[in-house]
N, C-alpha and C positions, 0 to 999 in steps of 0.2 A: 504494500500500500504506500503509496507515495502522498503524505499530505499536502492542500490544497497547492496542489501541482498543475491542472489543467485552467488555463481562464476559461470560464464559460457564462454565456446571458451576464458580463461583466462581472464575475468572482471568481475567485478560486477554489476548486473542489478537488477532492480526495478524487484517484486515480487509482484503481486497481490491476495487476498488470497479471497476468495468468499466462505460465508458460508449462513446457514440458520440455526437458533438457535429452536429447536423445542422445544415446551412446551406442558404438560400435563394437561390442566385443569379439576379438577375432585372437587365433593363435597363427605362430609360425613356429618355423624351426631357428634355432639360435646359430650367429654366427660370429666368427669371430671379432663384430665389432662390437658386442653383449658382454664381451669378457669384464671388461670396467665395471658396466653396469653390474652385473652378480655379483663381482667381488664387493664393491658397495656394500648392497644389498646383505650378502651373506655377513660379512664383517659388522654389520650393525648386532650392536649388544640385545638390543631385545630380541636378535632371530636367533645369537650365537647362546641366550640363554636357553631353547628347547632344543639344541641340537645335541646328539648323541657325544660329538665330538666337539666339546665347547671352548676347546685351546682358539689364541689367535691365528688367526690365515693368514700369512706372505702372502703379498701381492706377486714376486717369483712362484713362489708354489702354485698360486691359483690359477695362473698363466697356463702354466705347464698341464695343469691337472685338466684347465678347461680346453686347451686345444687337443687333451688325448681324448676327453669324451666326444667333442666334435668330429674324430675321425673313427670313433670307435663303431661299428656298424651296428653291434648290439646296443645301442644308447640312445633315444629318441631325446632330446634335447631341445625344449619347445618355450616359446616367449609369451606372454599374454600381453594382449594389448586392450584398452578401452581408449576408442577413437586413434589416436597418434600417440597416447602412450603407452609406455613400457610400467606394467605392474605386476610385474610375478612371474616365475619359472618352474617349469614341473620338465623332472628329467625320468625317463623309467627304463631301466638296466633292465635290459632283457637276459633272462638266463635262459638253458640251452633245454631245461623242461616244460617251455608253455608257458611261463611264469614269468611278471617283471616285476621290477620294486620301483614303488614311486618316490619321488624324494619333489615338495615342490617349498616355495616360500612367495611370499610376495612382499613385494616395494613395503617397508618400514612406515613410509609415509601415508600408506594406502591400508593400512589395518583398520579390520572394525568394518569395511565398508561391501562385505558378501565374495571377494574376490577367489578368497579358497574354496568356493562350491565353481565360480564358475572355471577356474583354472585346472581344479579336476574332471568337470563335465567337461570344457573343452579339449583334453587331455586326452579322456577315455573313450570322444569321440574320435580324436584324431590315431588311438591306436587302433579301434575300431575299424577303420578304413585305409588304415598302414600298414598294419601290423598284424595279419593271419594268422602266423604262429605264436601267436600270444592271447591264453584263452583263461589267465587268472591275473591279475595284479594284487599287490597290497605293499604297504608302506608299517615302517615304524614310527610307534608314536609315541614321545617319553608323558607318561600321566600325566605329570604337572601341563602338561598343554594342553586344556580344555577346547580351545577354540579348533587344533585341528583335530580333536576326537570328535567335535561336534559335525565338520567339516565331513569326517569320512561316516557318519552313522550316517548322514541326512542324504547320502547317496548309495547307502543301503549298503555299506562297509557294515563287517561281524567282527569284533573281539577274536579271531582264531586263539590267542594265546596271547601273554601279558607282554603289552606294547605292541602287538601285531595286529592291523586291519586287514584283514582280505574280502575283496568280492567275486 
């Protein structure tokens, strides 16, 4: 509402403005110019606090670690985007029985805001029509992180075992 913002019949009236903010969510595959971005991303303390391995990350190390998954054929390695930007990554290691592991996070900045449902739905759509020999996924999850336990139940992820989602 904008107060008496419009002149109208000589006064000024209250103006109500009514929009709907449309957004694009789309995924790709990552490339080597994401490398920055992830390390970022993974290097911020609120993501490094849920992760399994909560030491600091080299920016050497993360270089390296991220150009072998990019080559590695077993490694689906995908960016989310809402409109032009970058907010989250979901990488799933395929292993050689059917099976991947999800590993994803999103932009620090963008928490709180539904990204982990869509960065798995658009994840498991894109192995879905990539990926034929891959006919289970599931990811680790340390308890203390609520929000991506919440993340994988609401898309019909099961507890298989303490800290494992599989569907």
């Amino acid at each position: 509402v904008l107060r008496e913002h419009c002149l109208f019949e000589g006064k000024f009236i209250d103006v109500i403005i009514h929009s709907r903010i449309n957004s694009t969510i789309s995924i790709r595959k990552a490339t080597t110019e994401d490398a920055e971005l992830t390390f970022r991303w993974a290097s911020d303390p609120s993501v490094r606090k849920y992760s399994f391995n909560q030491s600091v990350i080299l920016w050497e190390n993360h270089q390296r670690w991220f150009s072998e998954k990019l080559q590695d054929p077993s490694c689906e390695y995908l960016i989310l985007h809402n409109n032009q930007r970058a907010v989250g990554s979901i990488r799933f290691d395929v292993e050689g029985d059917g099976t991947a592991m999800i590993s994803f996070l999103i932009d620090p900045a963008c928490h709180g805001r539904g990204y982990g449902v869509r960065i798995l739905e658009q994840g498991m759509e894109y192995m879905r029509l990539n990926r034929e020999d891959v006919q289970v996924v599931y990811g680790y999850v340390i308890r203390e992180n609520l929000p991506s336990i919440k993340v994988f139940e609401k898309l019909g992820f099961t507890s298989a075992e303490e800290d494992i989602y599989k569907i």
